[in-house]
N, C-alpha and C positions, 0 to 999 in steps of 0.2 A: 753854888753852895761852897761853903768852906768847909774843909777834915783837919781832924788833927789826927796825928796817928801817934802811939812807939810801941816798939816789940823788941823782938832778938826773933827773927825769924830764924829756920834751918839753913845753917849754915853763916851765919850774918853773928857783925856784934849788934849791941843793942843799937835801934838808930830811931829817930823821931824827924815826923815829918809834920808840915802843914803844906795843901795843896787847894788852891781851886777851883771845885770841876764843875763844864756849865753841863746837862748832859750826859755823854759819854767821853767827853772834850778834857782833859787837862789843860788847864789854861795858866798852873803857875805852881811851880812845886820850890819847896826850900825842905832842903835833907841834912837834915843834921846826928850827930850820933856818936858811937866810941869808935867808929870805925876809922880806917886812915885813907886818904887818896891825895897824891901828891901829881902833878903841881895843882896847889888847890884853887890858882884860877880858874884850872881848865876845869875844875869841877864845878866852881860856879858857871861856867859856859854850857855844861851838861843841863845842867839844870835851867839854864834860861832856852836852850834849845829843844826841851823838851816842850815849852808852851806848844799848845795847840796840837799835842798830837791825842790820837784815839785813847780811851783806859787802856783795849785790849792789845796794842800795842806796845807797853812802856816795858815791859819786859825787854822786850828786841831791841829795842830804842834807847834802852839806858847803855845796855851792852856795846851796843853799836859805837856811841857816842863817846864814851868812854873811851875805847881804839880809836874814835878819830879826830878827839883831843889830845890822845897820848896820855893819860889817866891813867896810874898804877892803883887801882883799890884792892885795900884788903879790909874783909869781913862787911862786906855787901858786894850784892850782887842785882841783875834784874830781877829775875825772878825772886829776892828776897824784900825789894820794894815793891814789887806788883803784889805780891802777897799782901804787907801788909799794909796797901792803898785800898786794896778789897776787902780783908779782914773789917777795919777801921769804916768804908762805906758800911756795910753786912753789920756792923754793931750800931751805926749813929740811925740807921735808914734800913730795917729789918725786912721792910716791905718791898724794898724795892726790888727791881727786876734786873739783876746784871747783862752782860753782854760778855762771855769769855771767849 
C-alpha cells in the first residue's frame, strides 16, 4: 500500500513523505520537507537504504544511517518520521493493528 504523509512533528520542520509499505515492511520511502540535510546525496542513500527494513525499526535506522553516510540534518529526526509514518498509517487505515 501506498502513504502519503506531512506534519511538523516535535521537534522536526515540516516534512512530507510518501512511502510503500507491504505489511510491516517499508519497501520505499521519499522524504521531503523544510528541513535541511547536506550532503543531500547521502540523503538520498538513506533513503534508498532504508527499503526493506521492519516499520518498528525506522526510528533506529534513519539515525543510524544518517551517521553512516555522514548526513548533517537539521529539523528531522528518526523518531520525527517514525511518528509521522504511524500517525499518516493510524489516519488512512484506522482499523489496523500496529506493531511498535
Amino acid at each position: 500500500m501506498r502513504i502519503d504523509g506531512v506534519g511538523k512533528p516535535e521537534g522536526c520542520k515540516l516534512i512530507r513523505f510518501s512511502a510503500d509499505i507491504e505489511g510491516d515492511t517499508l519497501n520505499r520511502i521519499r522524504i521531503r520537507g523544510d528541513f535541511f540535510a547536506s550532503p543531500e546525496a547521502g540523503f538520498d542513500r538513506v533513503e534508498e537504504r532504508l527499503a526493506g527494513i521492519p516499520l518498528s525499526e525506522l526510528e533506529g535506522c534513519f539515525n543510524t544511517l544518517l551517521q553512516e553516510e555522514e548526513v548533517e540534518a537539521f529539523g528531522i529526526t528518526g523518531s520525527g518520521i517514525s511518528s509521522l509514518v504511524y500517525a499518516s498509517l493510524k489516519s488512512a487505515f484506522p482499523n489496523r493493528e500496529e506493531k511498535l
